[in-house]
VOGU-3710 file (C-alpha; in Angstrom, 3 decimals, decimal comma):
1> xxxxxxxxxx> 0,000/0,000/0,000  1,512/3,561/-0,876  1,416/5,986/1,140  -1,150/8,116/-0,742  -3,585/5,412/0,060  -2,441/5,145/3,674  -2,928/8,928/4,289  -6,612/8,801/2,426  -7,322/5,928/4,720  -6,425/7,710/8,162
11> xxxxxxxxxx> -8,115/10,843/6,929  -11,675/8,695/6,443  -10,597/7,361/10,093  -10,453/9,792/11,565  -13,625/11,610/10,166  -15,598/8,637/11,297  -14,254/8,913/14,920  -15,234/12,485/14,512  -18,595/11,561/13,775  -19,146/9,362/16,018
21> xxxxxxxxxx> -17,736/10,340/19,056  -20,509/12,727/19,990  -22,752/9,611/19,953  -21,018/7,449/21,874  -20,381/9,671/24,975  -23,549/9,930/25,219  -24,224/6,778/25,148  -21,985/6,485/28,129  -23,097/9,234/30,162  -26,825/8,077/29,784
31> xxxxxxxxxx> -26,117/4,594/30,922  -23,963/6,397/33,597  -26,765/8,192/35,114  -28,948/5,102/35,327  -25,958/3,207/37,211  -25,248/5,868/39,142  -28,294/7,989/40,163  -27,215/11,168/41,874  -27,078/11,080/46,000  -29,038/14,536/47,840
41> xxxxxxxxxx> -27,059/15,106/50,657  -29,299/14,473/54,130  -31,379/17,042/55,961  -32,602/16,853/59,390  -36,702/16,786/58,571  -38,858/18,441/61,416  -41,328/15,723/63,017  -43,948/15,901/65,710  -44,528/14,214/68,700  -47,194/12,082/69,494
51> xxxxxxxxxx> -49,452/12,748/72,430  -50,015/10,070/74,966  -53,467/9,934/74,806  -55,709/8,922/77,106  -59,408/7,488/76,122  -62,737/7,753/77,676  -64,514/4,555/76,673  -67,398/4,819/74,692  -71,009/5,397/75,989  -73,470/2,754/76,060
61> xxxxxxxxxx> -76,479/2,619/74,800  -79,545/2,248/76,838  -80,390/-1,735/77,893  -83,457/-3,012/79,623  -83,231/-5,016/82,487  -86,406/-7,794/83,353  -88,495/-6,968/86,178  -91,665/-7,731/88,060  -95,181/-5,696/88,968  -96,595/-6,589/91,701
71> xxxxxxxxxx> -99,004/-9,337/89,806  -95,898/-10,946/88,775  -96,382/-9,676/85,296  -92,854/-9,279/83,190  -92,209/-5,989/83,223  -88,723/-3,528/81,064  -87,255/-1,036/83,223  -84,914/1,106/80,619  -81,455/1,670/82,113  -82,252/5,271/80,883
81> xxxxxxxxxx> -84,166/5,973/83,803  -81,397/5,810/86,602  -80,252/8,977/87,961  -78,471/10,975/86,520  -74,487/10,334/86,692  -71,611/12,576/86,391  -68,148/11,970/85,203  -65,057/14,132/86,016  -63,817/16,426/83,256  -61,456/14,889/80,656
91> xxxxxxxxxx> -58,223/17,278/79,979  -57,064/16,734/76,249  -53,645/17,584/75,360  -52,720/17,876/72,149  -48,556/18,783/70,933  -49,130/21,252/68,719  -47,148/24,421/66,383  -46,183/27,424/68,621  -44,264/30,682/67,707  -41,461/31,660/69,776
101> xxxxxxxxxx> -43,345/33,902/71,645  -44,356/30,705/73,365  -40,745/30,660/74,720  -41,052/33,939/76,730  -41,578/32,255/80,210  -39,647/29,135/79,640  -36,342/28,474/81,253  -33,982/25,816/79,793  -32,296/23,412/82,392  -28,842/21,307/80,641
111> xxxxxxxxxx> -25,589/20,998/79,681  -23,388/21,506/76,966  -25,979/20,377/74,562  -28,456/22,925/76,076  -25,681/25,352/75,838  -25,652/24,569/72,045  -29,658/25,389/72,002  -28,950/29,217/73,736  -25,390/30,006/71,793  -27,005/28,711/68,174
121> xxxxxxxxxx> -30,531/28,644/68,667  -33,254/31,004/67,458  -34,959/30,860/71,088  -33,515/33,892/72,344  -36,579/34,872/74,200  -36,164/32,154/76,571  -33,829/31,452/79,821  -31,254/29,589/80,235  -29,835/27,611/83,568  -27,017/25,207/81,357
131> xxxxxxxxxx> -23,385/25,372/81,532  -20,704/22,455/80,303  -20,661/19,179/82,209  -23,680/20,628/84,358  -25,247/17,158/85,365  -28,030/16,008/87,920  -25,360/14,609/90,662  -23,982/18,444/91,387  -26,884/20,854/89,779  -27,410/21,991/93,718
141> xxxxxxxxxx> -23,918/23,286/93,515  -23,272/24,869/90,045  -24,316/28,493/89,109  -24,805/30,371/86,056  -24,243/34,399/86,451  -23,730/33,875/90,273  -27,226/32,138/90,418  -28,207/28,706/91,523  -30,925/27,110/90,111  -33,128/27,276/93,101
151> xxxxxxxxxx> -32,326/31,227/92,791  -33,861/31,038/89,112  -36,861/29,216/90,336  -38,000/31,159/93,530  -37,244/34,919/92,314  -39,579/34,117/88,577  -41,993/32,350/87,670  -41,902/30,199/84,625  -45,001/28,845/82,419  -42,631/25,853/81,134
161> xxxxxxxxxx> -39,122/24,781/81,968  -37,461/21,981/79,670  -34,904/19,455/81,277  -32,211/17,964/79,750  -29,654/16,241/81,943  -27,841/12,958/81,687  -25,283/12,506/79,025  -22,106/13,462/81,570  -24,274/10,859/83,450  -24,761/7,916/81,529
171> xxxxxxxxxx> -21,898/5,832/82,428  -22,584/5,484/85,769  -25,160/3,106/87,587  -28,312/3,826/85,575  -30,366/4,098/89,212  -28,407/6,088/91,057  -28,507/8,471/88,011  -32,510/8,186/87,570  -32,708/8,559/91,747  -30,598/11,996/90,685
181> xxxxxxxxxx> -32,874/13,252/88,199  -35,990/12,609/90,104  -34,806/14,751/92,653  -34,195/17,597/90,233  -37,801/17,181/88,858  -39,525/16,963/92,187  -37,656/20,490/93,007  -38,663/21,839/90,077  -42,398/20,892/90,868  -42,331/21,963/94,223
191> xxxxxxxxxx> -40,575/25,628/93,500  -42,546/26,147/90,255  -45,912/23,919/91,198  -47,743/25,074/87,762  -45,235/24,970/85,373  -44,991/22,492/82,918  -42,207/20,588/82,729  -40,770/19,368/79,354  -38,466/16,396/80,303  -36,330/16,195/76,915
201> xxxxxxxxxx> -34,699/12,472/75,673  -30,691/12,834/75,573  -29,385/12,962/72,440  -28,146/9,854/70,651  -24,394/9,893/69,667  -22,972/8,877/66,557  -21,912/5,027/65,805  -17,649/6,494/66,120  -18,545/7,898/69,139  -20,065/5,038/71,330
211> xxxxxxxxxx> -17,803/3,636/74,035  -19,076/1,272/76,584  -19,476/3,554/78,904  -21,425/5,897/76,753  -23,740/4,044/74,298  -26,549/4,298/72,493  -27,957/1,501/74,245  -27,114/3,093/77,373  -28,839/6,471/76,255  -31,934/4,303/75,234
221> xxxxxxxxxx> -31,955/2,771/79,117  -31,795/6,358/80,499  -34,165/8,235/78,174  -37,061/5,198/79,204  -36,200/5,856/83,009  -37,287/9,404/82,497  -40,177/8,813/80,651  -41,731/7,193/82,980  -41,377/10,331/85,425  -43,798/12,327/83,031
231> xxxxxxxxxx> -47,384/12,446/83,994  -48,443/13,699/81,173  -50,633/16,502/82,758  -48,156/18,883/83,630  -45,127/16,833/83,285  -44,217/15,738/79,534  -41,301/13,478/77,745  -39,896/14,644/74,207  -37,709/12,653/71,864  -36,074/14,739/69,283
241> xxxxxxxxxx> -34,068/11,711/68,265  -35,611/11,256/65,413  -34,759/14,072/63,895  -31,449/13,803/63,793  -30,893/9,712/63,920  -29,166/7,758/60,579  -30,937/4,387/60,064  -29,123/3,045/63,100  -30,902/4,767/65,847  -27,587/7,010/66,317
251> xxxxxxxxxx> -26,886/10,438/65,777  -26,314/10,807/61,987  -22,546/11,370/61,264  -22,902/14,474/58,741  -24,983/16,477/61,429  -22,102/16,137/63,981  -18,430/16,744/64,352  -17,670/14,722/67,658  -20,276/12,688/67,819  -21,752/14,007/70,326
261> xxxxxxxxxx> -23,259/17,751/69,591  -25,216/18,735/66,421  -22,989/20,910/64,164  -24,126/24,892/65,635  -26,292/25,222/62,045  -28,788/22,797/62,839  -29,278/24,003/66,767  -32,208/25,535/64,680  -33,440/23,038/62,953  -33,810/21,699/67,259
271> xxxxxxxxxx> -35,834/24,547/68,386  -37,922/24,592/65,377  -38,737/21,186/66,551  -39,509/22,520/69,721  -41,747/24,879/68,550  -43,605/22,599/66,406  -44,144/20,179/69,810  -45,774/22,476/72,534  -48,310/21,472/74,577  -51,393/22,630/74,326
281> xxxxxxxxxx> -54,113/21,823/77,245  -57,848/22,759/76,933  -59,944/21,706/80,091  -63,108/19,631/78,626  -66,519/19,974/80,732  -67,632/17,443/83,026  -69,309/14,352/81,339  -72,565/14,910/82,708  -75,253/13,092/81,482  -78,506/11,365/82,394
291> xxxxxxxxxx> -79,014/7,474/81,311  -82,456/8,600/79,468  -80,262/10,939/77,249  -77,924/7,919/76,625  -80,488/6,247/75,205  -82,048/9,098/73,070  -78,494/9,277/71,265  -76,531/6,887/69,769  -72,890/5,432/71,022  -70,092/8,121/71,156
301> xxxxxxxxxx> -66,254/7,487/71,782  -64,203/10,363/72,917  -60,981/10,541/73,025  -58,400/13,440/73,549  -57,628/14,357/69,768  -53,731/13,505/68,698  -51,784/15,563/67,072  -50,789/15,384/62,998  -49,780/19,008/62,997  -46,725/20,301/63,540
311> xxxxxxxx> -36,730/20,567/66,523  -17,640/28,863/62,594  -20,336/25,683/62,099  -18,736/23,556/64,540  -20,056/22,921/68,502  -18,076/21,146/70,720  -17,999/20,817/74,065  -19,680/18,940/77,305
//
């Protein structure tokens, strides 16, 4: 072959590649996307918490009973006739959306965490009684401005005061711990006796972070312990775990640096949660009814209506 013909044959070559190219990258780069569909990076997403309802059985309907006359003649008495009966008043509470004017009377009781909440926070209205390390074993020692926290309770008084303590606490005996916290809530109750008293889960850590002294697992046990304390009247439990968990049940890595605290940008994405789970109370009347009444209507079921409505970027410390 002479070179003419080698030269005509690269040129036609290199015309096809030319051509063709265009076609076949995006060939590529379509069967890329399908392989490879592109990753959104996580965002904390604002939930709600659910009530703990209670229920008032339902009504029953009027029912005859068989009785006598005095000729011995089968006779229907209609339960409806009984006196009439009164029931105590039923309080519903709801957790519903609030503005941060809601926050004007409420004090917030923690540590570093809670620190994280005042320093990064949009709640700016509110109080604060936290400091780093501040935990339940030495709270009747420790002072913020000079203050204790008895000194914050008896000179104001508060319409809510949220509590979050026990993450400097964890690794130690999970009783004595609870036995520490319960005293700090039964102050608060006594110096503040209408208050009510938000009694906020500790936050999960991430996976990296666990040790076996401080654990998810051991967060968990702890967060239970003071659930139970809440009476749900004028003492309530909130879990804003959720929020901010991975699929794991632990605090997700990209919202964290340590492990432990939320990174100081999404300290607002926590009190929006808080102010999309405030309680809201509204005193039903008594249940006062008369059997014959009862039987004129039919079978109703109330219950207390739960809620569907609507908590430098690094933050270390505890």
């Amino acid at each position: 072959m002479n070179k003419f013909k080698q030269c005509i044959y690269t040129v036609i070559l290199l015309l096809t590649c030319f051509v063709a190219s265009p076609f076949i990258y995006k060939q590529i780069w379509k069967n890329s996307e399908l392989k490879k569909p592109k990753t959104e990076a996580k965002v904390p997403v604002i939930s709600t918490q659910q009530a703990n309802q209670a229920q008032q059985p339902a009504s029953e309907a009027a029912t005859t009973v068989p009785q006598t006359n005095d000729n011995g003649e089968a006779v229907t008495t209609s339960e409806a006739e009984q006196p009439t009966t009164e029931a105590p008043a039923v309080q519903q509470t709801v957790f519903a959306q609030s503005g941060p004017e809601y926050f004007d009377d409420a004090l917030f009781i923690g540590d570093s965490r809670t620190v994280g909440i005042r320093d990064y926070g949009t709640l700016k209205n509110a109080q604060y009684f936290c400091d780093i390390g501040l935990s339940a074993y030495k709270i009747d020692n420790s002072t913020v401005n000079g203050s204790t926290l008895w000194d914050f309770l008896n000179t104001k008084k508060f319409g809510k005061v949220y509590l979050m303590l026990g993450i400097n606490e964890v690794g130690n005996d999970i009783e004595y711990t609870v036995s520490a916290y319960r005293k700090v809530v039964d102050g608060i109750r006594k110096a503040q006796p209408d208050t009510i008293i938000y009694l906020l889960a500790n936050l999960h850590v991430a996976t990296y972070a666990e040790t076996a002294a401080i654990s998810n697992e051991r967060i968990n046990a702890l967060n239970a312990r003071i659930s139970e304390m809440a009476d749900n009247q004028k003492t309530f439990y909130i879990d804003v775990n959720g929020v901010f968990d991975d699929a794991n049940g632990a605090l997700t890595a990209d919202f964290c640096s340590d492990g432990v605290h939320v990174l100081a940008k999404y300290y607002a994405t926590w009190c929006d949660w808080l102010c999309a789970n405030t309680v809201v109370q509204t005193p039903a009347a008594p249940a006062s009814t008369t059997a014959a009444s009862a039987a004129a209507q039919p079978a109703a079921e109330t219950t207390a209506t739960a809620s569907s409505r609507p908590q430098n970027e690094e933050f270390s410390n505890q």
